[in-house]
N, C-alpha and C positions, 0 to 999 in steps of 0.2 A: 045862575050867576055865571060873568064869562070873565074868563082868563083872558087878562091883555093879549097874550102869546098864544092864545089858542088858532086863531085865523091863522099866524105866521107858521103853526106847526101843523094844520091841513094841508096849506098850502103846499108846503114842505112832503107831506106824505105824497102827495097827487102829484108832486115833479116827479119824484121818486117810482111812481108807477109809470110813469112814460116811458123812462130811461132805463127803468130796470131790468135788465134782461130775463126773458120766462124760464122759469126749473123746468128743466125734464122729470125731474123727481118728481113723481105723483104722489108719495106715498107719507110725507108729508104737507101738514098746514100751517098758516101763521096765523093766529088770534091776535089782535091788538087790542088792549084795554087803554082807554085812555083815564088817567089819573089826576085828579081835581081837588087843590086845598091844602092848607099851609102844614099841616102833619102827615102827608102824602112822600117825603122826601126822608124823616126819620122811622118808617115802615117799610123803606127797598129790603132790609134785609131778613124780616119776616117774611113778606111778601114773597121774595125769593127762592126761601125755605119749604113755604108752605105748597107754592104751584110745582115745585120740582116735584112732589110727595104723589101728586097728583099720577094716579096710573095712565101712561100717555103723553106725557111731559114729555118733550129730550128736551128743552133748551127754555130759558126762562131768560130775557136781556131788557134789563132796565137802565140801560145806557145810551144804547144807538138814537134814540128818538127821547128827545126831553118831555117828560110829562105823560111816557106811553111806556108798558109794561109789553114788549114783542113775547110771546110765548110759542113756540115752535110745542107741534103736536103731530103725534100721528093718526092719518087720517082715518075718520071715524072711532079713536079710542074715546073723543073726549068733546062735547060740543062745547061753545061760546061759554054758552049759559053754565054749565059748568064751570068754567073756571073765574065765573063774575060770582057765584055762588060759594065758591072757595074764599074769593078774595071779601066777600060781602063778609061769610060767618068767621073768618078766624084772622082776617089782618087789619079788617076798618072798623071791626067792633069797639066803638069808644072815642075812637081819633075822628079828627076833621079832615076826612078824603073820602073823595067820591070816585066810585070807579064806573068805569059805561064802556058797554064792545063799540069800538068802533070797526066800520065796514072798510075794507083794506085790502089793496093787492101784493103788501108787502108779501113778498114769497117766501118760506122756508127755502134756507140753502144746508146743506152740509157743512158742518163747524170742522176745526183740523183733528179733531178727538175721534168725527166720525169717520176717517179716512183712511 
């Protein structure tokens, strides 16, 4: 099934990679889940909850990008699939949302908490 707004928020991600300036910071990653389905919106703050819990997590933002869960990770603590496996057994069990990694260059930056 597609989301009307799905194309308009690829798109959206692939500007974003042109213009985005590169981290020096290696030592973070950014995962993007992209999130699918009309009870997807009343489960940000499980979802939240759940991937912060996650050893590896710093930063979990389900704001910046509509319809996409950004999670900042430290490199090598935590793969993709990990945390679609998180998000599979404890935040969509039940609800109508669909979660899938999307491939991303959105980069991990330093939040002001980390500075």
């Amino acid at each position: 099934m597609r989301c009307p707004g799905m194309t308009l928020n690829c798109l959206l991600l692939s500007v974003g990679c042109l213009v985005s300036p590169v981290s020096a910071d290696t030592s973070r990653e950014r995962v993007a889940l992209f999130l699918s389905g009309q009870d997807c919106p009343s489960s940000h703050r499980i979802l939240v909850a759940e991937l912060a819990q996650v050893a590896g997590v710093t930063r979990v933002d389900l704001e910046s990008v509509p319809d996409h869960a950004l999670v900042d990770v430290l490199s090598g603590a935590v793969t993709p699939e990990d945390l679609l496996a998180v998000v599979r057994r404890h935040v969509l069990n039940g609800v109508r949302c669909q979660a899938e990694i999307m491939k991303s260059c959105i980069s991990a930056r330093s939040s002001p908490a980390d500075r």
